[in-house]
N, CA and C atoms as an extended XYZ file, in Angstrom:
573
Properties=species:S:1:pos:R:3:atomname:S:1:resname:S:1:resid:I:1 pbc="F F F"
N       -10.226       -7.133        4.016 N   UNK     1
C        -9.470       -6.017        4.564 CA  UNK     1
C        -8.363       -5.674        3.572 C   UNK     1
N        -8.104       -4.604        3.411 N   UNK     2
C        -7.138       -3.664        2.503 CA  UNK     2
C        -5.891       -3.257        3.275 C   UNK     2
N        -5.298       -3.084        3.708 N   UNK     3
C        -3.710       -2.688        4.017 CA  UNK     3
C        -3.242       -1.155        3.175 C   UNK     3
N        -3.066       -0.317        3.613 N   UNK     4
C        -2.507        0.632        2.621 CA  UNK     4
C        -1.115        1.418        3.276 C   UNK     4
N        -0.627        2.079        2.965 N   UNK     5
C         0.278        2.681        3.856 CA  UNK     5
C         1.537        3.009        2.981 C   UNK     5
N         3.000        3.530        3.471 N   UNK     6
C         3.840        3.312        3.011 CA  UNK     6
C         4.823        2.567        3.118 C   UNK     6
N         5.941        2.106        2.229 N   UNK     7
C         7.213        1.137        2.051 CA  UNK     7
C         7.145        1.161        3.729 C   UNK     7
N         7.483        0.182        3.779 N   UNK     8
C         7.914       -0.876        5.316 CA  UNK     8
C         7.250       -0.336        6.387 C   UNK     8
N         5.976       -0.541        6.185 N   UNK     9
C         4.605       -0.173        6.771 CA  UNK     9
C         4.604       -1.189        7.758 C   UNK     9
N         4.556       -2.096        7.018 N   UNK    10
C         4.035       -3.458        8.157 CA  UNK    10
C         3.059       -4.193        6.968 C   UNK    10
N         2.497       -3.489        6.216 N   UNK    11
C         1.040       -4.015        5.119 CA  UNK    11
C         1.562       -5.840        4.927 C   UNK    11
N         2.657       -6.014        4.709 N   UNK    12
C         2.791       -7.528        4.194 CA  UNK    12
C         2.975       -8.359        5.597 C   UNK    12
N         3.586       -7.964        6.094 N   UNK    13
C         3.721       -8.780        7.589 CA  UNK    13
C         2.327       -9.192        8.437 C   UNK    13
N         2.089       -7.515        8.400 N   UNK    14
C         0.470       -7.902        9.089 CA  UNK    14
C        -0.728       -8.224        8.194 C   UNK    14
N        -0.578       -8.144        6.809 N   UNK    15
C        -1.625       -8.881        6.319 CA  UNK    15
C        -1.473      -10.602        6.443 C   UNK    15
N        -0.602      -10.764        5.990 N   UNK    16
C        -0.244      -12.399        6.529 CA  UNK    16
C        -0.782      -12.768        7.912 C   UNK    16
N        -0.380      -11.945        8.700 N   UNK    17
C        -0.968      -12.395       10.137 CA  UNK    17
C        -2.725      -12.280       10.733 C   UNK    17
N        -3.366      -11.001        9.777 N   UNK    18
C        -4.363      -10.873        9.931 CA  UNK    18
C        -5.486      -12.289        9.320 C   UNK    18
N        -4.375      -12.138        7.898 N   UNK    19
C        -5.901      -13.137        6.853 CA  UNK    19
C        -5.762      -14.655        7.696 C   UNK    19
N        -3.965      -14.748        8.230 N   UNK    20
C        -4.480      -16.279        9.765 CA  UNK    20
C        -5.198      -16.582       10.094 C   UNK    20
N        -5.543      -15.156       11.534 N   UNK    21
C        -6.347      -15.040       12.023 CA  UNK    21
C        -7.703      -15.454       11.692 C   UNK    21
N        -8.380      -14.332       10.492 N   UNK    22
C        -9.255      -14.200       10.373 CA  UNK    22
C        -9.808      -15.848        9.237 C   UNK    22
N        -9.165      -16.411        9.083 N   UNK    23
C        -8.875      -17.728        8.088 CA  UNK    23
C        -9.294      -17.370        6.522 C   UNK    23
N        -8.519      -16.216        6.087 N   UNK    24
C        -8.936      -15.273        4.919 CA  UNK    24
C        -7.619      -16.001        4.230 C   UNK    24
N        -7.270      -16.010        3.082 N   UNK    25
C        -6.300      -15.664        1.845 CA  UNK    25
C        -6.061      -14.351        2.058 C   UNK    25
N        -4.715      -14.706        1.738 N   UNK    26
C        -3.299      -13.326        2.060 CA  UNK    26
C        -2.805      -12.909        0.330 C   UNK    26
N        -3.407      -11.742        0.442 N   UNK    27
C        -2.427      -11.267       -1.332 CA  UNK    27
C        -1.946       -9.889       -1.135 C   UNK    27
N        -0.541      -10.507       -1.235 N   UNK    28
C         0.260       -8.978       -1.665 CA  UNK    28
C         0.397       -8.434       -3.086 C   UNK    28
N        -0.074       -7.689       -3.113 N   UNK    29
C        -0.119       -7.131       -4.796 CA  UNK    29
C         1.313       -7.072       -5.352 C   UNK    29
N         2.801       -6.412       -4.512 N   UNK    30
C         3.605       -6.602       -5.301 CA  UNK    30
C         3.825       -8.051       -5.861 C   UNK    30
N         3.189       -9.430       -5.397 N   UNK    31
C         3.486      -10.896       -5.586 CA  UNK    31
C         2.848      -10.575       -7.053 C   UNK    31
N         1.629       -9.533       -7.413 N   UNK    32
C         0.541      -10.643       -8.521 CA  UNK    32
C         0.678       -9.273       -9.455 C   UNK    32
N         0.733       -8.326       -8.768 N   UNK    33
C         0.839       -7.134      -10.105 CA  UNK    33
C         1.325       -6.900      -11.553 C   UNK    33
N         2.408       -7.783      -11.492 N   UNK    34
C         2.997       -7.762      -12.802 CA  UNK    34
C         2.263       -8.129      -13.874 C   UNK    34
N         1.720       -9.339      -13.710 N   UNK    35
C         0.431       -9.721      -14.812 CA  UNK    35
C        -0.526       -8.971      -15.066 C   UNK    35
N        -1.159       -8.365      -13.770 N   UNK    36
C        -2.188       -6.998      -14.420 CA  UNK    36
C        -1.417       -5.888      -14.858 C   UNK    36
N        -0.487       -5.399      -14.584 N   UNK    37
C         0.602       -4.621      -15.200 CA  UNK    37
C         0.796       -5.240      -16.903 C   UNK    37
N         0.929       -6.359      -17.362 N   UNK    38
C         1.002       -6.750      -18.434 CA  UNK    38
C        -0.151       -6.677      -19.375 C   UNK    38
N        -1.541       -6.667      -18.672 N   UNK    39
C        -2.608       -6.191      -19.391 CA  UNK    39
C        -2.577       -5.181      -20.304 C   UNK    39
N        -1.952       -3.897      -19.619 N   UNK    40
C        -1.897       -2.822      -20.008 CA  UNK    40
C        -0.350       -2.461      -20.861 C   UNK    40
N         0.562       -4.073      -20.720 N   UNK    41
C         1.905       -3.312      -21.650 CA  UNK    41
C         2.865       -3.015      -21.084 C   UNK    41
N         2.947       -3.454      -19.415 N   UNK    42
C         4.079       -3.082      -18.664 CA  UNK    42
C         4.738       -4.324      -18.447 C   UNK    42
N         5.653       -3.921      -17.893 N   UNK    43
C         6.527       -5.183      -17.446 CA  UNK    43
C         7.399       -4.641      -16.417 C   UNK    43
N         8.113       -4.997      -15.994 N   UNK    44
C         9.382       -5.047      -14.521 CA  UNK    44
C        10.330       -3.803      -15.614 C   UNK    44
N        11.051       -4.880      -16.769 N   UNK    45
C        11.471       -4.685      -18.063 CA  UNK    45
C        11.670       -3.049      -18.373 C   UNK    45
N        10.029       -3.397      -18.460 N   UNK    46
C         9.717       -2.027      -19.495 CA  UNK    46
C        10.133       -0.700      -18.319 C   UNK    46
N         9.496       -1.043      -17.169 N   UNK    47
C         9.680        0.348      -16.040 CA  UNK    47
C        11.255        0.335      -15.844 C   UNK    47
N        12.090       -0.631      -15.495 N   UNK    48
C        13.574       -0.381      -15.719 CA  UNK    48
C        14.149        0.396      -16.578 C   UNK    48
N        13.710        0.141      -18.012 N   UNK    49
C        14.197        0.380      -19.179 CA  UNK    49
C        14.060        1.850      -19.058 C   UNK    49
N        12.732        2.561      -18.307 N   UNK    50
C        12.041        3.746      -18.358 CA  UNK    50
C        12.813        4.640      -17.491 C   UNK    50
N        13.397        3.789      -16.622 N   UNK    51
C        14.069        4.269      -15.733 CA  UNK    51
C        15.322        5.057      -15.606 C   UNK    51
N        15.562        4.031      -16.372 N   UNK    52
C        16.781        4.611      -16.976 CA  UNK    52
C        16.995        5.529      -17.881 C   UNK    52
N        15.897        5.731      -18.607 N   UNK    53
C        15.872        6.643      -20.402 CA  UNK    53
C        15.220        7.775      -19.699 C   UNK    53
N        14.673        8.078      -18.246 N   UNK    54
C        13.970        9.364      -18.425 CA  UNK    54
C        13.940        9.645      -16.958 C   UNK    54
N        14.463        8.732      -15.963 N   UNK    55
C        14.727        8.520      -14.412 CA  UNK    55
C        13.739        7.975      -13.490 C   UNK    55
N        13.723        7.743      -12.342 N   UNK    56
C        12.866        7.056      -11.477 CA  UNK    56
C        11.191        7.677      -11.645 C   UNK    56
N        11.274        9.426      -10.990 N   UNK    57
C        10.173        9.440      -10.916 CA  UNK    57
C         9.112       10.001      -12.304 C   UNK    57
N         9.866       10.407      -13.335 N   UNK    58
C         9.119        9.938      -14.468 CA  UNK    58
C         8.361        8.522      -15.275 C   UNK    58
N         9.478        7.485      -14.663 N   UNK    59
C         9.030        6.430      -15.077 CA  UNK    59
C         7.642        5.981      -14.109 C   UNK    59
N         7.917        6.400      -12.846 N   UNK    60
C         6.889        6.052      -11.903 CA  UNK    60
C         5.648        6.925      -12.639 C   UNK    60
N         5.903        8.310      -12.579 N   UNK    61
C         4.509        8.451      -13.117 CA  UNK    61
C         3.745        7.814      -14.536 C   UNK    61
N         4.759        7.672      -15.697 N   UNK    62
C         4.464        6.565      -16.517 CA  UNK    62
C         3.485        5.333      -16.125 C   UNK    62
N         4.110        4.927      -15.209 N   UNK    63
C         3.503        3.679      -15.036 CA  UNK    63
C         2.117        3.560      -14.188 C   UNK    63
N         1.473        4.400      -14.379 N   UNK    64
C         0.598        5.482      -13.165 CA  UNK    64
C        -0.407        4.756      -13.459 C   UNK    64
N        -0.664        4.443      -14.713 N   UNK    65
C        -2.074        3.749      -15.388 CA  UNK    65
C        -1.885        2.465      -14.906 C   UNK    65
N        -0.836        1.823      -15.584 N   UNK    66
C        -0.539       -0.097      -15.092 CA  UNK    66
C        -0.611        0.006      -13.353 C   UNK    66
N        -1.062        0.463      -12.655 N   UNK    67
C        -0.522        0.780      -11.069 CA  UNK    67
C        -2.386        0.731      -11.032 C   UNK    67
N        -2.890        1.814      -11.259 N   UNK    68
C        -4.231        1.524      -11.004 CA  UNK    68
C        -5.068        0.483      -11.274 C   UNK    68
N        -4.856       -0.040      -12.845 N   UNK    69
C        -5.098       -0.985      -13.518 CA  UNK    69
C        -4.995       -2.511      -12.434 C   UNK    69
N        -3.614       -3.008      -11.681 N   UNK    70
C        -3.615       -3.586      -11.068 CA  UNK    70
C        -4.057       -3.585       -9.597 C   UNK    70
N        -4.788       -2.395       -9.198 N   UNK    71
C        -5.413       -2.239       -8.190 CA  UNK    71
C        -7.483       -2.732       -8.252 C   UNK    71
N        -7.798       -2.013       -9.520 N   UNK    72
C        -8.855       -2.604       -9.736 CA  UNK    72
C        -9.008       -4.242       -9.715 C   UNK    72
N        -8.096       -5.080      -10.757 N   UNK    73
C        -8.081       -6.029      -10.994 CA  UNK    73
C        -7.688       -6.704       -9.665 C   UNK    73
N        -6.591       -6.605       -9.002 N   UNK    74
C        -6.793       -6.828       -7.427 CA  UNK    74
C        -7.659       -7.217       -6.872 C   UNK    74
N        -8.407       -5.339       -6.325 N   UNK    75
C        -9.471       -5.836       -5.486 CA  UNK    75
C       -10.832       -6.899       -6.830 C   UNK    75
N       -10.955       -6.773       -7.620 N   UNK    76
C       -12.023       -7.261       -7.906 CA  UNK    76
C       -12.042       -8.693       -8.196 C   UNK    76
N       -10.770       -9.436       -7.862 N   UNK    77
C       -10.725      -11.018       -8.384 CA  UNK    77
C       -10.191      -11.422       -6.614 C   UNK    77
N       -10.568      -11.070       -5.538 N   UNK    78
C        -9.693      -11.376       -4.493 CA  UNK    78
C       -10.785      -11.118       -3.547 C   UNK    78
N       -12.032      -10.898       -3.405 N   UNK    79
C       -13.032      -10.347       -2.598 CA  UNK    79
C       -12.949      -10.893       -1.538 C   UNK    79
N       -12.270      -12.126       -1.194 N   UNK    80
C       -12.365      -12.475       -0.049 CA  UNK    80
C       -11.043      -12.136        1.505 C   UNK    80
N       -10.024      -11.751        0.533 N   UNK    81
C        -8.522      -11.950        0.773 CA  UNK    81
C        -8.409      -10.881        2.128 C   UNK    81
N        -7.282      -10.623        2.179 N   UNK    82
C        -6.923       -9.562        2.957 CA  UNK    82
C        -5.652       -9.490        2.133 C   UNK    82
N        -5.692       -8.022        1.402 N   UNK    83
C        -4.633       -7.267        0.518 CA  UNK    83
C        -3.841       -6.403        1.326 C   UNK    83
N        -2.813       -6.609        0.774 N   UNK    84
C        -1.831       -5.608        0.909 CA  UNK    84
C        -1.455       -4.591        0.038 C   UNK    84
N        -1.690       -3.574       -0.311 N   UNK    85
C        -1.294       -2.677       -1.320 CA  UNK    85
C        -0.117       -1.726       -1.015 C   UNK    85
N         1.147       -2.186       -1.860 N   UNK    86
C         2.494       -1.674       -1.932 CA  UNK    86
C         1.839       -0.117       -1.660 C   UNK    86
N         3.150        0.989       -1.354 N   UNK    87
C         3.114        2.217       -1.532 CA  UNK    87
C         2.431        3.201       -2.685 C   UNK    87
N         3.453        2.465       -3.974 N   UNK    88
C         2.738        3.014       -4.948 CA  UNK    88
C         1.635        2.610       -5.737 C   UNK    88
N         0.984        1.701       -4.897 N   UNK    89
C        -0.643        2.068       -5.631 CA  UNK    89
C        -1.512        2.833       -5.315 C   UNK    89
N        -1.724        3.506       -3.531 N   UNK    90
C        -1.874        5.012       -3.430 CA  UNK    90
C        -1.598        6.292       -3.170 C   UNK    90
N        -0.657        5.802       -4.908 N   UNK    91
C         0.110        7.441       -4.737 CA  UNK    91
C         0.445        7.721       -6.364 C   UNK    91
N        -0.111        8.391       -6.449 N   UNK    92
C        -0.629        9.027       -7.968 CA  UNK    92
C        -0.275       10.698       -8.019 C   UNK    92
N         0.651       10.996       -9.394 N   UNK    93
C         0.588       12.171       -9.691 CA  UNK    93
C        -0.477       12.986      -10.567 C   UNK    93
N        -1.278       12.023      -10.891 N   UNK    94
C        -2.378       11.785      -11.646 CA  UNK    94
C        -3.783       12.779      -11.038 C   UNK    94
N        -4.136       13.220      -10.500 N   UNK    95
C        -5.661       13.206       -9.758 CA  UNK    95
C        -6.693       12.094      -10.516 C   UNK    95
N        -6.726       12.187      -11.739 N   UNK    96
C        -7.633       10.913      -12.069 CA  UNK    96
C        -7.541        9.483      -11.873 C   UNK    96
N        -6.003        9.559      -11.893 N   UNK    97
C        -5.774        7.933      -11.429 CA  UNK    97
C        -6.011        7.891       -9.831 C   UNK    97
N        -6.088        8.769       -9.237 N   UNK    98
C        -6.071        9.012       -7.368 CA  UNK    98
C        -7.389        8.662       -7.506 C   UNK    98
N        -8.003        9.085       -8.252 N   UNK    99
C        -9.765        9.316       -8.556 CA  UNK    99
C       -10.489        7.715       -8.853 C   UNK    99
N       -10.004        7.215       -9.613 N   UNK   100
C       -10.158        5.887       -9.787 CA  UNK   100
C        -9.591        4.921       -8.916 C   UNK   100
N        -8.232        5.069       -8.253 N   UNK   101
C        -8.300        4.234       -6.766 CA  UNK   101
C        -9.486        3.881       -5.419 C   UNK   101
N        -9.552        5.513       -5.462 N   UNK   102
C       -10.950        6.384       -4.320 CA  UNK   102
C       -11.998        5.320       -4.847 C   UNK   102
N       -12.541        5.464       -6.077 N   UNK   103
C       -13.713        4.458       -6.446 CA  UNK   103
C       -13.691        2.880       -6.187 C   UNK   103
N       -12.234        2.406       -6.756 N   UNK   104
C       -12.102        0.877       -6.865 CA  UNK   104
C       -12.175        0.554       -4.796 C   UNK   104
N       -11.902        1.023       -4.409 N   UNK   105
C       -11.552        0.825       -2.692 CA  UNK   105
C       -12.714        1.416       -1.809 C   UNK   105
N       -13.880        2.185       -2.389 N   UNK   106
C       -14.636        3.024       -2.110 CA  UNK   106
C       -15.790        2.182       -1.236 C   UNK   106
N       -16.443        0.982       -2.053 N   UNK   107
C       -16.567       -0.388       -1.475 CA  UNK   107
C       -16.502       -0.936       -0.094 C   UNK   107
N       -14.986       -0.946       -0.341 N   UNK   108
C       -14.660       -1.924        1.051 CA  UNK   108
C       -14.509       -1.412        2.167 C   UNK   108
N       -15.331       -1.978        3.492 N   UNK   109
C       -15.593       -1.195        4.441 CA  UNK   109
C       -14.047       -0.956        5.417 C   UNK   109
N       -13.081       -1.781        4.780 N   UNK   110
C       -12.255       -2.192        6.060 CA  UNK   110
C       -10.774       -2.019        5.386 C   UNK   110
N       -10.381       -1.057        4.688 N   UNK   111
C        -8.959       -0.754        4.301 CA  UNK   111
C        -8.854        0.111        5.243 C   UNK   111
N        -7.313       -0.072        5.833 N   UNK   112
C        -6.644        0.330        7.146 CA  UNK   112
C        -5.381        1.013        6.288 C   UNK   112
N        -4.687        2.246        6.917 N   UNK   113
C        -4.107        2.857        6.448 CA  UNK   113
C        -2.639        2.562        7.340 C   UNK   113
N        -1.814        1.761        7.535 N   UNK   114
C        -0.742        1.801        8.369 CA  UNK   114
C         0.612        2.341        8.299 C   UNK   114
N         0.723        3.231        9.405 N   UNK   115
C         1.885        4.290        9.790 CA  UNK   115
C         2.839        4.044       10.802 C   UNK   115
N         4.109        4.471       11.309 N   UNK   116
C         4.350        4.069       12.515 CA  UNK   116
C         4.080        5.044       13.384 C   UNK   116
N         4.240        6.196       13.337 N   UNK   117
C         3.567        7.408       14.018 CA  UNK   117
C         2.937        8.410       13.110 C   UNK   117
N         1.789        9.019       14.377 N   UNK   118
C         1.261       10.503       14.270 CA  UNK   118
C         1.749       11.084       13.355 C   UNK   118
N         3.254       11.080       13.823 N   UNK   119
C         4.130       12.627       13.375 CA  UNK   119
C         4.846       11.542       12.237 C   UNK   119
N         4.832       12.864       11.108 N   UNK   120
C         5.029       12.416        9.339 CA  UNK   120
C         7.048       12.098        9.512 C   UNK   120
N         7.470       13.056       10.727 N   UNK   121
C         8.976       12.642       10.608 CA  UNK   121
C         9.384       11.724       11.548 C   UNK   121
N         8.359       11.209       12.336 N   UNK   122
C         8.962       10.079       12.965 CA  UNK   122
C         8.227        8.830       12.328 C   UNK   122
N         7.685        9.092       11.269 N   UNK   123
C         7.245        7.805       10.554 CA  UNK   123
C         8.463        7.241        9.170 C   UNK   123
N         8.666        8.769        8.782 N   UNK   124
C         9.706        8.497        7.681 CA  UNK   124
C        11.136        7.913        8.311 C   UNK   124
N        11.533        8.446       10.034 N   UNK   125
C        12.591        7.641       10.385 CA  UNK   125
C        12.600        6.309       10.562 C   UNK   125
N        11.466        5.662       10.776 N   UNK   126
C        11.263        4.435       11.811 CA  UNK   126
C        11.535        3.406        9.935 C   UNK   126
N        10.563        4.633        9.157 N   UNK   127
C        10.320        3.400        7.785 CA  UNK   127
C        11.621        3.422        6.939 C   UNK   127
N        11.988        4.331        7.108 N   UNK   128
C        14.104        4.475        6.267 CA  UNK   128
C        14.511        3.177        7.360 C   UNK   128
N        14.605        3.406        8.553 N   UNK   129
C        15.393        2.408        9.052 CA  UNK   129
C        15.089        1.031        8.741 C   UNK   129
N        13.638        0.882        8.495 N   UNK   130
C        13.010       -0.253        8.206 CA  UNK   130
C        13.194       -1.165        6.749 C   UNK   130
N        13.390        0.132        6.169 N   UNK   131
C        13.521        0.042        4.685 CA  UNK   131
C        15.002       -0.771        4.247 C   UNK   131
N        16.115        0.350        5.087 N   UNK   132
C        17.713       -0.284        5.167 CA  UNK   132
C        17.859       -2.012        5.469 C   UNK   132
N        17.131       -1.536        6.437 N   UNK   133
C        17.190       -3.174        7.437 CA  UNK   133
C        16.818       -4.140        6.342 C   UNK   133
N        15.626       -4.157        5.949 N   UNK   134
C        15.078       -5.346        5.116 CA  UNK   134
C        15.258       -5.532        3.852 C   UNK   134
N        15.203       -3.795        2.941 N   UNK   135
C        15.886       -3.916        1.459 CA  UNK   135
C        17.155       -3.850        0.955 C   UNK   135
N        18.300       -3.090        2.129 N   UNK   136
C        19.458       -2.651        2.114 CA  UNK   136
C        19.178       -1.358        0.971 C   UNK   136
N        18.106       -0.581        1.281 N   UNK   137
C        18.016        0.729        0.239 CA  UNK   137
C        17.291        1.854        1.316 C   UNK   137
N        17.550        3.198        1.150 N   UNK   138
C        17.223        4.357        1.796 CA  UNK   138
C        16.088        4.791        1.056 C   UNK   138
N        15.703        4.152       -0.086 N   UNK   139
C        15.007        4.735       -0.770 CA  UNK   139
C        14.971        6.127       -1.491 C   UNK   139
N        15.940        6.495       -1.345 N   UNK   140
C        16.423        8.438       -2.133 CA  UNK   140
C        17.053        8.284       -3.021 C   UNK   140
N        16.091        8.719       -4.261 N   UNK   141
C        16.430        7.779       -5.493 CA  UNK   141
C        16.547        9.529       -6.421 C   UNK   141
N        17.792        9.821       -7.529 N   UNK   142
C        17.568       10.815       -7.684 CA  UNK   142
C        17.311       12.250       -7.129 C   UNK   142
N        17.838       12.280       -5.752 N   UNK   143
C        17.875       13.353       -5.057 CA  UNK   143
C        16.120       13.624       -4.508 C   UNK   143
N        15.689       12.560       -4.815 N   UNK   144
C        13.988       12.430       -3.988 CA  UNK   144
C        14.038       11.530       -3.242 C   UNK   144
N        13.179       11.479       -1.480 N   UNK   145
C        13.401       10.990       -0.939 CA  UNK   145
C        11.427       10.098       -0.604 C   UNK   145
N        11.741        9.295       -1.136 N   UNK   146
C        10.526        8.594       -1.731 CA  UNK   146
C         9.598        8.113       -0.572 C   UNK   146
N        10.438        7.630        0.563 N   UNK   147
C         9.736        7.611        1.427 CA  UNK   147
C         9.169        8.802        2.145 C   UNK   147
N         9.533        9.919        2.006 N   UNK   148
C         8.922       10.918        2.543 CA  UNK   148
C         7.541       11.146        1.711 C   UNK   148
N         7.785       11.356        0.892 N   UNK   149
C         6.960       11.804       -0.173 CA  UNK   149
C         5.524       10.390       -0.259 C   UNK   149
N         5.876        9.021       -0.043 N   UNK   150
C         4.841        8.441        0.485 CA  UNK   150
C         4.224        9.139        1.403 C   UNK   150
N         4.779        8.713        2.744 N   UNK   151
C         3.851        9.677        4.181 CA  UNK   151
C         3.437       10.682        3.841 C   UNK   151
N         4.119       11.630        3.154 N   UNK   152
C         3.146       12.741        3.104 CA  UNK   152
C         1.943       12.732        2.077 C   UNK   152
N         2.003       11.692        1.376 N   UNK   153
C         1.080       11.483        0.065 CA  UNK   153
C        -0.780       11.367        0.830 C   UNK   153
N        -1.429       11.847        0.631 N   UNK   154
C        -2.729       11.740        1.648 CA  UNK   154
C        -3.775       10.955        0.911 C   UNK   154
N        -3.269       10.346       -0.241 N   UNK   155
C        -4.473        9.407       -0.865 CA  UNK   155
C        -4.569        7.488        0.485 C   UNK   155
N        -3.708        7.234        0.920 N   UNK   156
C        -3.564        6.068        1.951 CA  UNK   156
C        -4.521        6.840        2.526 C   UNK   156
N        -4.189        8.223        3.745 N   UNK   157
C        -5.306        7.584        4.419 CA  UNK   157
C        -7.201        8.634        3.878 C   UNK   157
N        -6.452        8.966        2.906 N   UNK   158
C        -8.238        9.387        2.964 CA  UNK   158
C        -9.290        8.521        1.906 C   UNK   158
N        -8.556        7.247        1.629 N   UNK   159
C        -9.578        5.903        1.477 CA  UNK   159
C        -9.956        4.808        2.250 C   UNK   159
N        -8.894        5.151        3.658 N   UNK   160
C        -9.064        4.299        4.438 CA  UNK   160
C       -10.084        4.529        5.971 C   UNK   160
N       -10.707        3.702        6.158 N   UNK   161
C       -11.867        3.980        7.216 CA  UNK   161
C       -11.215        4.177        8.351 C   UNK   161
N        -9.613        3.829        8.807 N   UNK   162
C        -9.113        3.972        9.917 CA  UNK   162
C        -7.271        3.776        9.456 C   UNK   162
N        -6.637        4.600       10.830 N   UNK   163
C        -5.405        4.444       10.065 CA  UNK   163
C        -4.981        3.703       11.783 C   UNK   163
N        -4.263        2.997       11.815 N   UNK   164
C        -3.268        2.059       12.819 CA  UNK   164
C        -1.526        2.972       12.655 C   UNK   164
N        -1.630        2.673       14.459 N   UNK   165
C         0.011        3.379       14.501 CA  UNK   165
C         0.940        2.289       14.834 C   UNK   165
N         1.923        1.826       14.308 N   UNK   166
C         2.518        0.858       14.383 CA  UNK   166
C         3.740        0.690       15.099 C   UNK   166
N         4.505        1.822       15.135 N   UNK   167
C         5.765        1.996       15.794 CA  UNK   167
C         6.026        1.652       17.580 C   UNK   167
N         6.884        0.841       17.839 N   UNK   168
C         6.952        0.554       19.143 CA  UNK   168
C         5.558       -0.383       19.362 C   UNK   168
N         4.968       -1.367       18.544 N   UNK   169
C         3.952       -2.351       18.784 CA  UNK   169
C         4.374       -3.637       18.173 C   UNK   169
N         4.336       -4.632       18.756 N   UNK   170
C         4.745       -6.154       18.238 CA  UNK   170
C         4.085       -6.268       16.806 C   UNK   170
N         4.358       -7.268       15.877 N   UNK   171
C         3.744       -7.217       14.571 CA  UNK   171
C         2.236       -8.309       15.465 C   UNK   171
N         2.435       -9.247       16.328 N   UNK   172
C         1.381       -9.813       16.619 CA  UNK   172
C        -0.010       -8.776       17.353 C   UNK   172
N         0.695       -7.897       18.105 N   UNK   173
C        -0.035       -7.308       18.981 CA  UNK   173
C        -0.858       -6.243       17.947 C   UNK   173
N        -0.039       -5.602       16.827 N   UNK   174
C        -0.448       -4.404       15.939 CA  UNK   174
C        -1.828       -5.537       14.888 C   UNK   174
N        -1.582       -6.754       14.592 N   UNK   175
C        -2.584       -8.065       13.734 CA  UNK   175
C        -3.544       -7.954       14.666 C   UNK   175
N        -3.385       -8.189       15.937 N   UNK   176
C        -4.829       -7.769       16.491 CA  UNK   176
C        -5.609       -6.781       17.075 C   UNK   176
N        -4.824       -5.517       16.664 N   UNK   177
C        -5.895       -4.536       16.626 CA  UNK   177
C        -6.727       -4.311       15.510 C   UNK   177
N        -5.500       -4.759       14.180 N   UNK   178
C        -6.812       -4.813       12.980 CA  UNK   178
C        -7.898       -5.683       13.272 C   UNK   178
N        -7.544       -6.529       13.618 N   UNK   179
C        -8.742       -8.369       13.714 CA  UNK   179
C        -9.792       -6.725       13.988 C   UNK   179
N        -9.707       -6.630       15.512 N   UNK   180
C       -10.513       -5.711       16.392 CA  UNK   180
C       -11.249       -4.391       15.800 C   UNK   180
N       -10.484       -4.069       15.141 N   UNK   181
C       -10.517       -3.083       14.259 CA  UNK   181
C       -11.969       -3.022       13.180 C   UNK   181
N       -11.121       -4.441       12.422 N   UNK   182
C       -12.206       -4.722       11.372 CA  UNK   182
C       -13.728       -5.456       12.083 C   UNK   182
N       -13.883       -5.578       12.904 N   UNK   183
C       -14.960       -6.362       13.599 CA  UNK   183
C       -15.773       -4.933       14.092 C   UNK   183
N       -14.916       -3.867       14.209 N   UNK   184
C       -15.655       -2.597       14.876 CA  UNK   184
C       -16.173       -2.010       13.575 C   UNK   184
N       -15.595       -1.940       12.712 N   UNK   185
C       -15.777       -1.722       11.074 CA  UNK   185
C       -16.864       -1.982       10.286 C   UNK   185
N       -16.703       -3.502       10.486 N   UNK   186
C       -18.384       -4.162        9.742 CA  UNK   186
C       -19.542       -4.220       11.109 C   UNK   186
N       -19.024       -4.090       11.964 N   UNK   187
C       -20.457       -4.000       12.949 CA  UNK   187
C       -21.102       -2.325       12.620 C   UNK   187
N       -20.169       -1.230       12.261 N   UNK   188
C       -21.207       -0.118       12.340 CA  UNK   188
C       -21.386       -0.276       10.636 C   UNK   188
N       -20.928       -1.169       10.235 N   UNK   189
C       -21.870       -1.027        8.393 CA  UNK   189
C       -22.864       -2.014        8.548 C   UNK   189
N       -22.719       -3.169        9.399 N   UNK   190
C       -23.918       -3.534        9.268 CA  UNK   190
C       -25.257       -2.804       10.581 C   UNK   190
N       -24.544       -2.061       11.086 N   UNK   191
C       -25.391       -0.982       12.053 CA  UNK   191
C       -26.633        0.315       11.368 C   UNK   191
């Protein structure tokens, strides 16, 4: 199972709780990315450095390649796991790098797209507050407000076979609708 969604989604909380469950290995890509990021020449370092010499969301798109790069390498050394994939691995200014996510994830029957609501502005409130709470950051970096611009980003859910609403649901209770979820998932692929 895949996790996708945006910043303070739930993707790390409930992947931990899902791969439990399911007695899977738990990988959060922000834990392992850096090394496939280094394949290609990036570093923490280097995107700081970028950051600074040309601002946030230039450097982000910079780093657009090392971002996919560690998504392939991801899913393809982890087949068994249940991943979590940070914000910005589907979210590309790129179309080709969007294009090559779509393929690397194209595969797996059971990436879940997680939101807290329906509605795109009561998801961006619930995930700012979420964001404050746990990073002490709003995420509005440069007069862009990054978490918006996740939610509204439509590569999460149009690789994902199903999207989960999270807001106002326990993190245990929201782990087992995926379990449920993914069991409804591989029964109509193997259907």
């Amino acid at each position: 199972m895949i996790l996708v969604g945006p910043l303070a989604a739930g993707k790390s909380t409930l992947g931990a709780l899902v791969a439990e469950r399911l007695g899977h290995p738990f990988v959060d890509i922000d834990d392992i990315a850096w090394s496939y990021c280094a394949e290609v020449g990036w570093s923490l370092d280097r995107l700081l450095e970028r950051d600074k010499a040309v601002g946030w969301a230039a450097a982000e798109r910079e780093w657009e390649p090392a971002r996919v790069h560690a998504v392939e390498r991801t899913v393809a050394e982890h087949p068994e796991a249940v991943i979590a994939l940070g914000a910005g691995y589907t979210s590309f200014t790129t179309p080709d790098y969007a294009e090559q996510v779509r393929r690397a994830l194209a595969p797996i029957p059971d990436v879940v797209h997680l939101v807290p609501s329906p509605d795109p502005a009561r998801s961006v409130v619930v995930l700012r507050e979420r964001a404050v709470a746990s990073r002490g950051k709003d995420w509005i970096i440069d007069g862009q407000d990054w978490i918006a611009r996740w939610v509204a980003d439509p590569l999460a859910a149009e690789v994902a076979a199903a999207t989960v609403f999270t807001d106002g649901i326990s993190p245990e209770q929201s782990a087992e609708q995926l379990v449920q979820l993914r069991e409804c998932l591989l029964a109509e692929l193997a259907a």
